[in-house]
C-alpha positions as CSV (number, residue, x, y, z in Angstrom):
1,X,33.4,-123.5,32.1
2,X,31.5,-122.1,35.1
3,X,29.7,-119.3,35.7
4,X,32.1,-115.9,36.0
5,X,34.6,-117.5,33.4
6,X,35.6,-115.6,30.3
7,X,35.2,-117.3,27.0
8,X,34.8,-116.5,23.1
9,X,33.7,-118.9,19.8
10,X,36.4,-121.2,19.1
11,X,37.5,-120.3,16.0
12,X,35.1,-120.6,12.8
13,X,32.0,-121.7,14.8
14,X,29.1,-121.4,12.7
15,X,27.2,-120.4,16.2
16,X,29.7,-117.4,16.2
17,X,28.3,-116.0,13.1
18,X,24.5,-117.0,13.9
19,X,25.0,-115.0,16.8
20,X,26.6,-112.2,15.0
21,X,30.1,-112.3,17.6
22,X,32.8,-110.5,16.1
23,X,35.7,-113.3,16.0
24,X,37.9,-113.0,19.1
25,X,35.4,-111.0,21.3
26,X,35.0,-112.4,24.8
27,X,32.1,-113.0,26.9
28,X,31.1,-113.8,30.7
29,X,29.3,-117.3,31.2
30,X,25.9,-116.6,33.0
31,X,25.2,-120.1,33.5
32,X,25.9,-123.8,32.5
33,X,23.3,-126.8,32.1
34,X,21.5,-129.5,30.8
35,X,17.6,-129.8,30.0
36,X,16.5,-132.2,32.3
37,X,14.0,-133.3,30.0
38,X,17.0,-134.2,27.5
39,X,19.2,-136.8,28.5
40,X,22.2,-137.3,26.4
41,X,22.0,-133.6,24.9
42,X,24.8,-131.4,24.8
43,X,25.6,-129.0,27.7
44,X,24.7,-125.5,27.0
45,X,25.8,-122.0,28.2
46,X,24.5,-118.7,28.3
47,X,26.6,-115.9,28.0
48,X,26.8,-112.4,27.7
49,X,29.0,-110.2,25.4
50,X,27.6,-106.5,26.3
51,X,24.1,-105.1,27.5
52,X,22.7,-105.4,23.9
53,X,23.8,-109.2,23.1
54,X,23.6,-112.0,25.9
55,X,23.4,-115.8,24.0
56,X,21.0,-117.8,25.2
57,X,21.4,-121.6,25.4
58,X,24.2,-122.2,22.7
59,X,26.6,-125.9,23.4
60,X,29.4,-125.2,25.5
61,X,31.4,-127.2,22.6
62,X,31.2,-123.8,20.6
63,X,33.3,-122.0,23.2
64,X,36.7,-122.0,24.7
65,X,38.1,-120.4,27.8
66,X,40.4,-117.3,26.8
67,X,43.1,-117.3,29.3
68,X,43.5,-114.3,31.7
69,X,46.7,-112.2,30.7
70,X,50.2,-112.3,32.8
71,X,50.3,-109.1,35.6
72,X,53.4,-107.3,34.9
């Protein structure tokens, strides 16, 4: 998942709901990483949903890509 891709929760993520991400909505990945200062810890993302609600630092195993749709 790099930064630019579109994703959403995966489907009943616990994250989604602490978040307060209405199911299926999709998001723009701001940026991917690790804490240096925590080896072996998940990868995180943060990614924004609209100008009111950007998540901050959430694992990247909460999300999945959502697939662009077919051009006509």
């Amino acid at each position: 998942m790099d930064r630019g891709a579109r994703v959403k929760f995966k489907t009943g993520s616990k994250a989604r709901a602490n978040w307060h991400v209405g199911d299926g909505v999709a998001g723009m990945v701001l940026a991917r990483y690790r804490a240096p200062q925590a080896a072996g810890q998940a990868e995180r993302l943060d990614v924004v949903f609209s100008e009111n609600l950007t998540v901050w630092g959430e694992r990247a195993s909460e999300f999945e890509i959502v697939q662009p749709e077919k051009m006509q």
